[in-house]
MARLOFI-879439 format. One record per residue (C-alpha): residue in three letters; chain; x, y, z. Coordinates in Angstrom, 1 decimal, padded with zeros to 4 digits, always signed. Layout:
BEGIN
ALA	A	X	Y	Z
...
END
This chain:
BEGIN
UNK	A	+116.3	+101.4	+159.0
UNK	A	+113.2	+100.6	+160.9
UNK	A	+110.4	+102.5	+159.7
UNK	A	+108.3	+102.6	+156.7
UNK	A	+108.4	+106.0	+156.1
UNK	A	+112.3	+106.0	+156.4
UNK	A	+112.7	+103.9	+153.9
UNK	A	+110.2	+105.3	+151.5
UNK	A	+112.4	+108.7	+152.2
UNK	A	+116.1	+107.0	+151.0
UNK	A	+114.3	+105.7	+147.6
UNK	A	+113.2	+109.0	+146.7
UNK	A	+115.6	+111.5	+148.5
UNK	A	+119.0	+109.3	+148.4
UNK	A	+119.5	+110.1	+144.9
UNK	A	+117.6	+107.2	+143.6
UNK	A	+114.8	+107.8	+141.4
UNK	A	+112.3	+105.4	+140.0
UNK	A	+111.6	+107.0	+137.0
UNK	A	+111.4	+110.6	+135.7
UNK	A	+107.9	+112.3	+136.5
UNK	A	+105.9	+112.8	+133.6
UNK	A	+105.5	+116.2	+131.9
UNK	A	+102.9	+118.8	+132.7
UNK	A	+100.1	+118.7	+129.7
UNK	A	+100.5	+114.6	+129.2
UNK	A	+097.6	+112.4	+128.8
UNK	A	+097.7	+111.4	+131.9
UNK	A	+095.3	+114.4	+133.1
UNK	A	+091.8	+112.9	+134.8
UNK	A	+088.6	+114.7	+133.0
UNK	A	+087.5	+117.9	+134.0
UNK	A	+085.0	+117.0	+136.7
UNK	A	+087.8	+114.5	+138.6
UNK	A	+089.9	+117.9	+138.7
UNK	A	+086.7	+119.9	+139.5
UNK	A	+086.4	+117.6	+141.9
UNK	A	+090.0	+117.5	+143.7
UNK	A	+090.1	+121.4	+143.7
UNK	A	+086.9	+121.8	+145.5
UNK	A	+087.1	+119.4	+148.2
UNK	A	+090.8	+120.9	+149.2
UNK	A	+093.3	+118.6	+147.6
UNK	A	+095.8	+120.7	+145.8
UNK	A	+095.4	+122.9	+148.7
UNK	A	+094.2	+127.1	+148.6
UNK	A	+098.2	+128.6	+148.1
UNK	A	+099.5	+129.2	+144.8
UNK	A	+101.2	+132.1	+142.9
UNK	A	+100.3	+133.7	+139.7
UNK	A	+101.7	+133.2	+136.2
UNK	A	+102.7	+136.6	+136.8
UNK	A	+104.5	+135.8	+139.9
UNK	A	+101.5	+136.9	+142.4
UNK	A	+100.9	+134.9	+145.6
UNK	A	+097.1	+133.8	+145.9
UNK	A	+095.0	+132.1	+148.7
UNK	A	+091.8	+130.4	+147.8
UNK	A	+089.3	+132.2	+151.2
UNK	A	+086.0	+130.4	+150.3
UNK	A	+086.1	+127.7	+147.5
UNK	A	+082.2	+128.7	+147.0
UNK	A	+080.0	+126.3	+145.5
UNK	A	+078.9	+124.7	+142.5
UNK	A	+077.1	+125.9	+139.6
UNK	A	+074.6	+123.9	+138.4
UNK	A	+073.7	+126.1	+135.2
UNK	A	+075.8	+127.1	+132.4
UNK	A	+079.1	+129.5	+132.8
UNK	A	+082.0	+129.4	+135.2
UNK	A	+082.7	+126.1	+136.9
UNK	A	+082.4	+127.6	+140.7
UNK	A	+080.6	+130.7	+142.2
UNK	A	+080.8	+132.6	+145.3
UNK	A	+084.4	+132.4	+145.8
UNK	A	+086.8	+134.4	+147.4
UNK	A	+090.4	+135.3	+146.4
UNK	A	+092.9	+137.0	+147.7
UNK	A	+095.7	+137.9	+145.4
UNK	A	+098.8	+140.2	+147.0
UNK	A	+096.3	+140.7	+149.9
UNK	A	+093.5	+142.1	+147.8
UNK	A	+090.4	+140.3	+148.1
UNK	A	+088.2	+139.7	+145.1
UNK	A	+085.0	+137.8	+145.0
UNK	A	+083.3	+136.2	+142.2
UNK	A	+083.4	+133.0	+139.9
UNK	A	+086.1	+130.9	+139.2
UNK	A	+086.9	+128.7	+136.2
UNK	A	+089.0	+125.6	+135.7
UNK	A	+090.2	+124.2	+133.0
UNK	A	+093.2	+121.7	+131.7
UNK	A	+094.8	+124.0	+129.8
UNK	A	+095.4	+128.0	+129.6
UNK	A	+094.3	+127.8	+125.8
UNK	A	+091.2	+126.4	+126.6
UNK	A	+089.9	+129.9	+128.0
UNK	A	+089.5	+130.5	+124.1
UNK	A	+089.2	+127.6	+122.6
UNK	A	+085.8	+127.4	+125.1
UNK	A	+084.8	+130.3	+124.5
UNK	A	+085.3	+132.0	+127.3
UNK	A	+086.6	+135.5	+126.1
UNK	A	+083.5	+136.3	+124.3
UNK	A	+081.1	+135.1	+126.8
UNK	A	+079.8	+137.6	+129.0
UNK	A	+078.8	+135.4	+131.6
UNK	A	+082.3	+134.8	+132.1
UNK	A	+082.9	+138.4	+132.5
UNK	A	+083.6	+138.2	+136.5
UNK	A	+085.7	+135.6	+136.6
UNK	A	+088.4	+136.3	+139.4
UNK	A	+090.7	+133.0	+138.7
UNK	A	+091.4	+131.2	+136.0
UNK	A	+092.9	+127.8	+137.6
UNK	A	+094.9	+125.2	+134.8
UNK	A	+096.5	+122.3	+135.2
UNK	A	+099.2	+122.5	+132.2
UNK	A	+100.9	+125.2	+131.0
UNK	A	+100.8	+125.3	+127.0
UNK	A	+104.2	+125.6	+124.7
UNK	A	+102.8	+129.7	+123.5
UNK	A	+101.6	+132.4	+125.3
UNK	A	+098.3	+132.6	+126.4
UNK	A	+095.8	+135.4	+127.7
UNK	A	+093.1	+134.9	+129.8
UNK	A	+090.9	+137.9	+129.0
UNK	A	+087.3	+138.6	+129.4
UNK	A	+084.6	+140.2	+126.7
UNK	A	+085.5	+143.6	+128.4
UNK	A	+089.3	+143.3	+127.8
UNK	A	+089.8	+142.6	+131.4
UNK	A	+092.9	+140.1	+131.3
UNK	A	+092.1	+137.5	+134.9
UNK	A	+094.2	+136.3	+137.1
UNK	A	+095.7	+132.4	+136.4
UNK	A	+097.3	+130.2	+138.5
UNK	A	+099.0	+126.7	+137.4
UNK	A	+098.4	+123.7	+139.7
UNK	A	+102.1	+122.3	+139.6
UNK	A	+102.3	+118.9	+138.3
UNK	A	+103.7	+116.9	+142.1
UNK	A	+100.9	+118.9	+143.6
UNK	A	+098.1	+117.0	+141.1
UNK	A	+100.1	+113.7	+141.4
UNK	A	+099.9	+114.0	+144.8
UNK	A	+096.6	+114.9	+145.5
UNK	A	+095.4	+112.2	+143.2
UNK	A	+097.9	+109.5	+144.7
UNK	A	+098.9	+109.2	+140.6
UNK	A	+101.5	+106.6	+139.8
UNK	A	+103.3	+105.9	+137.0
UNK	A	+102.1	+103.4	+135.6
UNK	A	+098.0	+101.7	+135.9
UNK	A	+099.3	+097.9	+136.7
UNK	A	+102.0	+096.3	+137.2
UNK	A	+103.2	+092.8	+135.5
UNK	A	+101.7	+089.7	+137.8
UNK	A	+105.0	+088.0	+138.5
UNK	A	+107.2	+087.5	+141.6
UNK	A	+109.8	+090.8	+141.6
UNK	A	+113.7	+091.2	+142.5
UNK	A	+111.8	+091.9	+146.6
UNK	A	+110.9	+088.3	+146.9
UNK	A	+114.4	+086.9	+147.3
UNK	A	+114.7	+089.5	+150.2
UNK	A	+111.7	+088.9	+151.4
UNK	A	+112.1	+085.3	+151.5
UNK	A	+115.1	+085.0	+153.5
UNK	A	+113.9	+087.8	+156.0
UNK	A	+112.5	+086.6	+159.5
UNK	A	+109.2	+086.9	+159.5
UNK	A	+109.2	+089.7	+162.5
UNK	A	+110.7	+092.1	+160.2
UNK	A	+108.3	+091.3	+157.3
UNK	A	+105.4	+091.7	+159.9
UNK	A	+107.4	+094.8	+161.0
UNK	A	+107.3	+096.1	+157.5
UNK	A	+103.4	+095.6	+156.3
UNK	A	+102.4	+097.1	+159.4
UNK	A	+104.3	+100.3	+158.6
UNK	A	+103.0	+100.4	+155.4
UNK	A	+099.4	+100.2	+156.6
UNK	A	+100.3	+102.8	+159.1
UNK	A	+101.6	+105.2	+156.7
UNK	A	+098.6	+104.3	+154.4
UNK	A	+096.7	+105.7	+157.1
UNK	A	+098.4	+108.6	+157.8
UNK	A	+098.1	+109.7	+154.1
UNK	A	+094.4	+109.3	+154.0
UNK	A	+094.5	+111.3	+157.3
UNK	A	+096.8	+114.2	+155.6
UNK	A	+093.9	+114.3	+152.8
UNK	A	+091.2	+114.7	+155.4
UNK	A	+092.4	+117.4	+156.7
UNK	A	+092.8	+119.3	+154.1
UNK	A	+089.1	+118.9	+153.2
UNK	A	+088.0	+120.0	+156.4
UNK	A	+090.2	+122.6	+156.5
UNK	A	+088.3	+124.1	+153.4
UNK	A	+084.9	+122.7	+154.4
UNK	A	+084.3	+121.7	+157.5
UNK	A	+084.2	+117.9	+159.5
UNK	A	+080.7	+117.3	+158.4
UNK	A	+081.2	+118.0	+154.4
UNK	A	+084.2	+116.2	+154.7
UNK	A	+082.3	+113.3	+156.5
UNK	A	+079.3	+114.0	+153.6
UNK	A	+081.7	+113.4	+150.9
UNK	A	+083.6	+109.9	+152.3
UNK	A	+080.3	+107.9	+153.3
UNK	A	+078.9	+109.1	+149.1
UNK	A	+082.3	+108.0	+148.0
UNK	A	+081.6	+104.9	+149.6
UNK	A	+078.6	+104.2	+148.6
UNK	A	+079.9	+104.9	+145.0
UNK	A	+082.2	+102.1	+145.2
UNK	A	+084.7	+101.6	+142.4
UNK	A	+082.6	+102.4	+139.1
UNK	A	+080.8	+105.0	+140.7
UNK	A	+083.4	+106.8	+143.2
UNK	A	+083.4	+110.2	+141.2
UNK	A	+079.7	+110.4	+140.4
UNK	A	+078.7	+110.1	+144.1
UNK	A	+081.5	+112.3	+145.3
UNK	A	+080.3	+114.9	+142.5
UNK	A	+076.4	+114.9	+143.8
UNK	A	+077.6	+115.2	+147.8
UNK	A	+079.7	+118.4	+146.4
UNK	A	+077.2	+119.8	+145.2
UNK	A	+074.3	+119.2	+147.6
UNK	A	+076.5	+119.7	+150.6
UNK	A	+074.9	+118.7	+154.2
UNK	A	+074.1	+121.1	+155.3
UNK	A	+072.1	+122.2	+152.8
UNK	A	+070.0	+119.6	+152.9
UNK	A	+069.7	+119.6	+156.5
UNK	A	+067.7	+122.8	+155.6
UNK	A	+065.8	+120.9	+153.9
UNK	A	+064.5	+117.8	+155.2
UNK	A	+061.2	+117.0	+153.1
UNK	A	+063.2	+117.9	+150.3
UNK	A	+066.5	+116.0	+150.4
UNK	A	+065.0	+112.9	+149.1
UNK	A	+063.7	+114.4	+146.0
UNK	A	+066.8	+116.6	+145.1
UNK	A	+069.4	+114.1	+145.9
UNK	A	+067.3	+111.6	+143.4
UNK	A	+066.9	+115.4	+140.8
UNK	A	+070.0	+116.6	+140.8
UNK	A	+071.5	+113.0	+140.2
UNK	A	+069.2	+112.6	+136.5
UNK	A	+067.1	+110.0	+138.4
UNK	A	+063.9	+111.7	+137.7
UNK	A	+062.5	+112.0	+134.6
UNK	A	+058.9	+111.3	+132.5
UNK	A	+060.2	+107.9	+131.6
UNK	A	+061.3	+106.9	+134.4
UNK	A	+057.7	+107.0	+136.1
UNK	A	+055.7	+105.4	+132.9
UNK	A	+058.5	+102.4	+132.9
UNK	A	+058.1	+101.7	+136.4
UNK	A	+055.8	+098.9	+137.4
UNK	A	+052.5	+100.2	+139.4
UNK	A	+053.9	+099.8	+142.6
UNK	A	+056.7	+101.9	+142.2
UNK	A	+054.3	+105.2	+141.3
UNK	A	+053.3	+106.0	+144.2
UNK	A	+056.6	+106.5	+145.9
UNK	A	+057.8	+108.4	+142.2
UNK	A	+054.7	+110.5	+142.6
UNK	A	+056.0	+111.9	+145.9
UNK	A	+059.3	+112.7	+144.6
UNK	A	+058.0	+114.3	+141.8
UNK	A	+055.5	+116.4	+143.8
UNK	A	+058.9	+117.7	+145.8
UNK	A	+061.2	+118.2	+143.1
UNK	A	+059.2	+120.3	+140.6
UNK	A	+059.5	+122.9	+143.5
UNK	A	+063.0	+123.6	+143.4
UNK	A	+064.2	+122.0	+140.1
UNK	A	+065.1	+124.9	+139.1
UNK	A	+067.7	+125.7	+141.9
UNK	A	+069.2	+122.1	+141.5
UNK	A	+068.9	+120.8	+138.1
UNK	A	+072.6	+120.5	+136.0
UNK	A	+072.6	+121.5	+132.6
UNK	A	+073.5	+118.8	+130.4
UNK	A	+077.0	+119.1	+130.2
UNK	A	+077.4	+119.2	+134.1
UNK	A	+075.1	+115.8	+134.5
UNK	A	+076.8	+113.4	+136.8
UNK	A	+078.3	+110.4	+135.3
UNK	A	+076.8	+107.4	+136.5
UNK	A	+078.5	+103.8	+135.3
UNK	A	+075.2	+101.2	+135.6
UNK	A	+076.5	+098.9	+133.2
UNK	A	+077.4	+095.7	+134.9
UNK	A	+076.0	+097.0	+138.2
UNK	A	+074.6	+094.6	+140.3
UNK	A	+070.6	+095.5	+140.8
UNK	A	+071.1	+095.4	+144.9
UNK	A	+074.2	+097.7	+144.5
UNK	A	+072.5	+100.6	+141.8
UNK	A	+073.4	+103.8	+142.4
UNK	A	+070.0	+105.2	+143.2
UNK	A	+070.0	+102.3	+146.7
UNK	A	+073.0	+104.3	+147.4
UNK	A	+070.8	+107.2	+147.0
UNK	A	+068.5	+106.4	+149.0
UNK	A	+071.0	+105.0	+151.8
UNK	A	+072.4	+108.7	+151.6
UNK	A	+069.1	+110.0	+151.7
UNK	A	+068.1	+108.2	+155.1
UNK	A	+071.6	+109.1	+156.9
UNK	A	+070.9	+113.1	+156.0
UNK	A	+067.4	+112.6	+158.0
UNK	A	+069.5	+111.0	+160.7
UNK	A	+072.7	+113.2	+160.6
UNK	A	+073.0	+114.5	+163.5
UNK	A	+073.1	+110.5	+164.9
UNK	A	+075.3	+109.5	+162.3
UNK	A	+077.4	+112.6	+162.5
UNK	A	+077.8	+111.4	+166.5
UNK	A	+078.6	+107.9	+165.9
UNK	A	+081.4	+108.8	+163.2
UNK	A	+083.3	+111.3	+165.0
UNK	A	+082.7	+112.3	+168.4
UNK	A	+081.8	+109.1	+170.2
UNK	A	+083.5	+106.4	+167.5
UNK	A	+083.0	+103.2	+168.4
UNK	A	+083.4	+100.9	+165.3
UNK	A	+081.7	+098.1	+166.3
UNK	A	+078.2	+099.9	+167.3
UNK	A	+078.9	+102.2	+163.9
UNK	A	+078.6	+098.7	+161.7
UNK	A	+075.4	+097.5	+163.9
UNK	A	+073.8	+100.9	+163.6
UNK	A	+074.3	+101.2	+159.9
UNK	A	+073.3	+098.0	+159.0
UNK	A	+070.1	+098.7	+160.6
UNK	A	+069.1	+101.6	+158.6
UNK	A	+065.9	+101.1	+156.5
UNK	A	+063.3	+102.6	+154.5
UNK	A	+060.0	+102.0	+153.3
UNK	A	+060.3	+101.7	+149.6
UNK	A	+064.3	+101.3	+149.3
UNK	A	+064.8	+098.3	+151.8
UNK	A	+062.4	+096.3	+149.1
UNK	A	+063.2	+098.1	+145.7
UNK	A	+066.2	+097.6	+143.5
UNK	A	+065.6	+100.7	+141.1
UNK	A	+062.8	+103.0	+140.8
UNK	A	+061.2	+101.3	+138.1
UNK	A	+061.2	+098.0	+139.7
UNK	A	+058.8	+095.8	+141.1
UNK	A	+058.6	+094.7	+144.8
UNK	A	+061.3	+092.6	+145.5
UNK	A	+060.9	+089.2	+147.3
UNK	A	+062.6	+089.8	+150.7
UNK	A	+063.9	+092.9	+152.5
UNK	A	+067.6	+093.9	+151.4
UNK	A	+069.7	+096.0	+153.6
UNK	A	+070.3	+099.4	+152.7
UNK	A	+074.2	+099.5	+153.2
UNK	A	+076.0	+095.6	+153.5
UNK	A	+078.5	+095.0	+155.9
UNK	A	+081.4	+095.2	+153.1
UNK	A	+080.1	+099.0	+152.2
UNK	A	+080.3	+099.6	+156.0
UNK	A	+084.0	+098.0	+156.5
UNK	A	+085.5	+099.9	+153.8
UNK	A	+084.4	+103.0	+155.2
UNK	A	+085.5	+102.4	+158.1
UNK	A	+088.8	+100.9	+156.7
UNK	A	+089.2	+104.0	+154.3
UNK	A	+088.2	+107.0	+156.0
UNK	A	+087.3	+106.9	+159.7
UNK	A	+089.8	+104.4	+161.2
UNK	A	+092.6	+106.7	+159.5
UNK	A	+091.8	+109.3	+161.7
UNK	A	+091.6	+107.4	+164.6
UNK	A	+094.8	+106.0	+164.1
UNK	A	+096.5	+109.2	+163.5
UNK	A	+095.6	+110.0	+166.7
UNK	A	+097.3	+107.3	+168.3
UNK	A	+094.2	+105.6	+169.5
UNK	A	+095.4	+101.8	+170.9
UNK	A	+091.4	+100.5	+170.5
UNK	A	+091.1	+101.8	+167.1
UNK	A	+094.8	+100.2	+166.0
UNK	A	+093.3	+096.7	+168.2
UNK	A	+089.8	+096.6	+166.0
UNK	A	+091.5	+097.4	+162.7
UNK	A	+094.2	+094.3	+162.7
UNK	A	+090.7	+092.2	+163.7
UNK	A	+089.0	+093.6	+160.6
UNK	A	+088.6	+090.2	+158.1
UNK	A	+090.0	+090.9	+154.5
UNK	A	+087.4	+091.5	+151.8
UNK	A	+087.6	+089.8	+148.7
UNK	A	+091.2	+090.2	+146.6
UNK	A	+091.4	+092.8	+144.4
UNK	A	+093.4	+092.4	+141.1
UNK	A	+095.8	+095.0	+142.5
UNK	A	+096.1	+093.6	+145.8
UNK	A	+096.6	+089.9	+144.4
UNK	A	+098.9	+091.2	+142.2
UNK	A	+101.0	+092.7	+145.0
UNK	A	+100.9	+090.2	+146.6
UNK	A	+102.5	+087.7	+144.0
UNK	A	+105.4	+090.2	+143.3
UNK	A	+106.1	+090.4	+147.1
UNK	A	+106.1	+086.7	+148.1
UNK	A	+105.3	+084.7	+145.0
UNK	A	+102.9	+081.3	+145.2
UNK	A	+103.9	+080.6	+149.0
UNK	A	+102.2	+080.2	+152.0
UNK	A	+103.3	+083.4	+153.4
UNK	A	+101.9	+084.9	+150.7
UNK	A	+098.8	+083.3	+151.8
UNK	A	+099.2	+084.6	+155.6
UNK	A	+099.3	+088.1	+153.9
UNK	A	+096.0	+088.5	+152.5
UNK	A	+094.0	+087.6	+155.6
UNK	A	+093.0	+090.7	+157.3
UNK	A	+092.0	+094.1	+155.8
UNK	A	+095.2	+096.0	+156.7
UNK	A	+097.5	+093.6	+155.2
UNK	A	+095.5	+094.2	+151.7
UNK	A	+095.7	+098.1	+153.1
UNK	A	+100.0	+097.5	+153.4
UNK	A	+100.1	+095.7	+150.2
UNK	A	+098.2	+098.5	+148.2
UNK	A	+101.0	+101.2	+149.6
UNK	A	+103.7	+099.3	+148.8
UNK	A	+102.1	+098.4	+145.0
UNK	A	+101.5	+102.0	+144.8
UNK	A	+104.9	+103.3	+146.1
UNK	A	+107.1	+100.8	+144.1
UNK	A	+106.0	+098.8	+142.0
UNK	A	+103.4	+101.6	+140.3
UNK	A	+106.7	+104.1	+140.2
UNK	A	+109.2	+101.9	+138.3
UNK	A	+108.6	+101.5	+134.4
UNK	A	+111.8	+099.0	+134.3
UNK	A	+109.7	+096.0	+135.5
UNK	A	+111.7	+095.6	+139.3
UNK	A	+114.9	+096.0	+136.9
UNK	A	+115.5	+099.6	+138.4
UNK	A	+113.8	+099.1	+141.4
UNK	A	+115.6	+100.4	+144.2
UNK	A	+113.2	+098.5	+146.7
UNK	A	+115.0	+094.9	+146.6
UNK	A	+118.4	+096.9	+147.9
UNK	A	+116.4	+098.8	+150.7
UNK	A	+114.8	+095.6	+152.1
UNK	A	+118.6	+094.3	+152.9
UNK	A	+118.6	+097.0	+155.3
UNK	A	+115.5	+096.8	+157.0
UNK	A	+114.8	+095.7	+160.6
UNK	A	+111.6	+096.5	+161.7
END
């Protein structure tokens, strides 16, 4: 056995099986707007077949509404070749079409899909106000767990496993052998899940999406991914002295507080955005219950959400350039010079918009921001392409710092050892490490006791 992939294939085809998936309907469905999320940018795919056994294609996923009623409009269906345009709703359950409301709302009276996640133990009907009864489809369980990369379990104990005996007695060409498929085939997934995003929306929304999800970070990963979804590209391409405002409007950035709390300074540049946004609040304002969901506690004032705004807000006015530099004519090492020369007036001084000046110019984007987007979502597709300078730059690429998940990989794997130590050094080791957490140790609720890794690793020769 000498690929990764290989032996990820004999755990879970060879009659081995880390632990029984968990049942549609559990607790371990994300909120609404993670699904909402997931389903518009392409991840659970556009084919699926009826409750009543009809096949569907998703045409045109549409776009967000802002306002109250259906979750999506301007879609297109096709259901046994018919099309059918309209609204479509998504929910968790099929019994939340009442228990929302739904049925006796009349702005939910077009609907052409009803899309759930978990089908419920009694029959449900997903009628409208005029008796119409609308079409439902049920996003199969794997396909969620897929899309979502869901394991098992959230962490894993921090303790050396039954791998590290292995492990320790294998030479280490075959343990080099093995991280580096694991990084590969980490990069092939994230590939997979590009594709299908640009297969729904297009290289630039796809591109769009990645650098907000990056700029999101960790606490703030859906909220950002939610805003770029909604105020897609090209869209604001359309409109250039507008994009700052609406990106800073439809995030909940703007309000009458937030210009009488800012210090004087501040105003001015407030005053402007406000002088744009009244204009076409209308067309970009959520309602309450759609408002993104910003985390800012125990945000670090040079990483708050609304720099990250405004580092989006100077790459739109640039796109075309940064568009370039990302896909057609990659070259990672001018992409990290060019971004981390992106500035602007207000934002390359200000923390938040009610701050005061700060004391030195910050950069707008910082060269960990620009690694991990590179690492995440650009080298993967260079790298799926077989691309020897893009595989040569990404072993280069330093490690960042270790994240609990990584370190505890890490100590499962090889235990308090030096080679432990030569593992976390670069970026794709912590990349390899992650898939193998995520693929193993993330999958087996026995704590390594049913583990079929340990036995695999005897066969391995990278």
């Amino acid at each position: 056995m000498s690929d990764y992939r290989e032996l990820l294939e004999s755990v879970r085809s060879g009659g081995v099986r880390l632990c029984e998936e968990l049942p549609p309907g559990s607790a371990t469905l994300p909120d609404e707007m993670h699904l909402q999320a997931l389903w518009f940018a392409g991840q659970l795919g556009r084919d699926f077949v009826s409750t009543d056994g009809r096949a569907v294609r998703v045409v045109q996923f549409g776009h967000w509404n802002h306002s109250a009623g259906p979750d999506f409009l301007h879609t297109a269906v096709e259901i046994d070749g018919e099309l059918h345009s309209g609204p479509l709703e998504l929910d968790h359950r099929a019994s939340d079409w009442e228990a929302h409301g739904h049925a006796v709302n009349p702005a939910f009276n077009e609907v052409v899909l009803h899309v759930v996640f978990a089908a419920d133990h009694s029959s449900h009907y997903t009628r409208t106000s005029e008796h119409r009864e609308v079409p439902r489809v049920c996003v199969p369980a794997e396909v969620l767990r897929e899309a979502m990369g869901l394991p098992l379990l959230e962490v894993a104990d921090a303790h050396p496993g039954r791998c590290f005996n292995p492990l320790g007695s294998m030479e280490t060409r075959h343990v080099d052998a093995l991280m580096l498929g694991a990084a590969r085939h980490r990069a092939m997934v994230k590939a997979r899940r590009r594709k299908r995003t640009v297969d729904v929306l297009g290289e630039d929304e796809w591109l769009w999406q990645m650098i907000a999800e990056t700029m999101g970070y960790r606490p703030n990963k859906l909220a950002m991914t939610l805003l770029a979804q909604r105020l897609p590209v090209q869209m604001l391409q359309k409109k250039p002295a507008e994009a700052e405002s609406i990106l800073f409007g439809a995030a909940g950035f703007l309000s009458a507080e937030s210009y009488q709390q800012a210090a004087p300074e501040s105003r001015d540049y407030l005053r402007g955005l406000w002088q744009s946004w009244w204009q076409v609040r209308d067309d970009f304002e959520p309602v309450p219950e759609r408002a993104i969901p910003w985390k800012l506690s125990g945000i670090r004032p040079v990483n708050h959400p609304q720099r990250r705004l405004a580092c989006l807000a100077t790459i739109v006015r640039q796109w075309s350039e940064f568009s370039r530099r990302c896909l057609r004519e990659f070259n990672a090492v001018e992409l990290v010079d060019w971004m981390s020369g992106l500035k602007h007036p207000y934002w390359s001084v200000h923390y938040t918009l009610k701050s005061k000046r700060a004391a030195k110019e910050m950069a707008l984007v910082g060269a960990d921001r620009i690694r991990d987007f590179q690492i995440n979502h650009l080298l993967p597709v260079q790298l799926a392409a077989d691309r020897p300078a893009a595989w040569e730059f990404y072993q280069k690429i330093p490690a960042p710092a270790v994240s609990e998940k990584v370190d505890k990989a890490s100590l499962r794997l090889f235990g308090e050892t030096d080679r432990r130590k030569n593992y976390l050094k670069k970026a794709w080791q912590h990349q390899a490490l992650l898939q193998i957490y995520q693929d193993f140790c993330l999958r087996d609720v026995t704590d390594c006791q049913s583990c079929p890794f340990p036995e695999q690793l005897a066969q391995w020769r990278g």
